[in-house]
Backbone bond lengths (Angstrom), bond angles and torsions (degrees), N, CA, C in turn:
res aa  C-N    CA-C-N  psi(-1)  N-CA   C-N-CA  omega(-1)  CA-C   N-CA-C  phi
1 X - - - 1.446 - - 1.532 108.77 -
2 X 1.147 115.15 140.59 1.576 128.74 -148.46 1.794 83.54 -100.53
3 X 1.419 124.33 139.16 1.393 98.63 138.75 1.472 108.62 -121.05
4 X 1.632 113.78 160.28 1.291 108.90 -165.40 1.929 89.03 -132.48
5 X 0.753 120.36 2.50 1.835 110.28 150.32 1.552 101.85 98.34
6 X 1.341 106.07 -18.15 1.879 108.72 -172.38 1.045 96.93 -94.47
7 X 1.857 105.85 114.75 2.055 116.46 174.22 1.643 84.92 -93.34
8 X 1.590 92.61 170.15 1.261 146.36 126.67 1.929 105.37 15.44
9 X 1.174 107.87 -55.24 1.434 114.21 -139.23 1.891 88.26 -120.34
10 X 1.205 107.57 -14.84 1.448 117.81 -170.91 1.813 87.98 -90.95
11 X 0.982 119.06 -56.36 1.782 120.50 -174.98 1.586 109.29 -49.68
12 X 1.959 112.85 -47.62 1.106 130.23 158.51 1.579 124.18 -20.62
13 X 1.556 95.54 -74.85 1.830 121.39 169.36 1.292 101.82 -13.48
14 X 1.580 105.27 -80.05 1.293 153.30 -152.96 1.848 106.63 -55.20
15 X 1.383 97.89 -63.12 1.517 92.31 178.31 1.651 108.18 -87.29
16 X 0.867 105.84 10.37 1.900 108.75 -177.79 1.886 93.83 -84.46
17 X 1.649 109.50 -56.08 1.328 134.97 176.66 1.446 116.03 -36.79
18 X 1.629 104.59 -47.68 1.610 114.41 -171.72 1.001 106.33 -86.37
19 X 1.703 137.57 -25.23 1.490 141.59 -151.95 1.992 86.08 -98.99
20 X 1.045 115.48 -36.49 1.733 104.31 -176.82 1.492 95.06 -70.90
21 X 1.685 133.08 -70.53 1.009 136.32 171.42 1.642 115.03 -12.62
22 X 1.173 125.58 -52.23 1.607 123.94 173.94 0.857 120.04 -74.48
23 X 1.838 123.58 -26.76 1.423 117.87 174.91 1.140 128.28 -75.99
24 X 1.526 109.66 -22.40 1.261 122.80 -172.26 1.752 134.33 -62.05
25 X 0.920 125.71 107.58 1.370 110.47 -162.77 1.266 113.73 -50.29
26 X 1.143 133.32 178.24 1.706 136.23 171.92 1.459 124.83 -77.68
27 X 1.613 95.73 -38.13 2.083 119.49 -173.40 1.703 90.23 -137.78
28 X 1.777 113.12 88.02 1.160 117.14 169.94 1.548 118.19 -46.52
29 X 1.093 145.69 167.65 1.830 133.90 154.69 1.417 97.85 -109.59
30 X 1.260 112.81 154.60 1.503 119.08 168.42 1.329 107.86 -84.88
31 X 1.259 138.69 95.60 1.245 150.98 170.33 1.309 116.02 22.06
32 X 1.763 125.41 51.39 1.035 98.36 179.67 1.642 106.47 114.93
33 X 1.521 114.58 -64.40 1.554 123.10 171.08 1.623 119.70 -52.77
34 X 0.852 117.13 94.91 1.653 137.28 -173.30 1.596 106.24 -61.65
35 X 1.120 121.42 63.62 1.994 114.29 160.10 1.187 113.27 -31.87
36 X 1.677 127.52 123.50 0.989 122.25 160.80 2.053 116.79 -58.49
37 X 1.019 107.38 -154.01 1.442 98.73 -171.01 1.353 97.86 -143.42
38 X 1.594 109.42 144.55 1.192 118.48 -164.83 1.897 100.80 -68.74
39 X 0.735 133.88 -26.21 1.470 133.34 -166.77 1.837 100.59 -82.34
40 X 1.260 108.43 -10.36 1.970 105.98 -171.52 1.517 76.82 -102.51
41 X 0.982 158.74 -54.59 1.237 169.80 -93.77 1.752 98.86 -112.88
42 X 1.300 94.79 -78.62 1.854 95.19 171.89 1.292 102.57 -66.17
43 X 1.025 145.79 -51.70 1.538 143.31 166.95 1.521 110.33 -16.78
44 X 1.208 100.13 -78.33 1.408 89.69 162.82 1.869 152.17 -58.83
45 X 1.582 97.78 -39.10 1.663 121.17 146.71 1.603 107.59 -25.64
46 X 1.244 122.73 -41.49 1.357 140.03 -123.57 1.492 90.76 -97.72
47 X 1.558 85.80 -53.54 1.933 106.43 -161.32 1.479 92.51 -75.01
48 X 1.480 109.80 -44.77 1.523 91.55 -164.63 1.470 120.42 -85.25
49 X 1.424 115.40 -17.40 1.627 104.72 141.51 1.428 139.77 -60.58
50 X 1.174 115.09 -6.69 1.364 128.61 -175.76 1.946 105.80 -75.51
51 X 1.577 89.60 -42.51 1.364 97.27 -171.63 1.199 127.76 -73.35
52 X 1.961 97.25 -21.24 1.444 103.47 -173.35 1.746 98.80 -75.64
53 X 1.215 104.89 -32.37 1.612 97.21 -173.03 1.346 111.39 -47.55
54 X 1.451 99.58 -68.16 1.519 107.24 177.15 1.368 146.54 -36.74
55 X 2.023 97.21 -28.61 1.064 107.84 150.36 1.774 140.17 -48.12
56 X 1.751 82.97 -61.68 1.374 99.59 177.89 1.095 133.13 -48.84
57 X 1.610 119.65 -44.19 1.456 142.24 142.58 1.460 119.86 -7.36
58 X 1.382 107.88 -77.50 1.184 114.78 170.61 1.975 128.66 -56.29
């Protein structure tokens, strides 16, 4: 009789591991809480340094 070290509870792990893995979405959401997005973000950074220059300028 061979033993090969994988119980019961190790196969368990395993398909418990893979069955969350598939459910899981790819890009969770935080319940609801809306992240702005990095691209509006410097967008704006962008503008509102723009203005200070322009300010200063003048």
């Amino acid at each position: 009789m061979a033993i090969t070290g994988i119980t019961d509870a190790m196969h368990q792990y395993g398909k418990t591991t893979e069955s969350i893995y598939k459910n899981k979405p790819k890009y969770p959401k935080a319940h609801g809480v809306k992240r702005p997005e990095t691209t509006n973000i410097i967008a704006g950074l962008t503008i509102i340094f723009l203005l200070l220059v322009i300010i200063s300028m003048l």
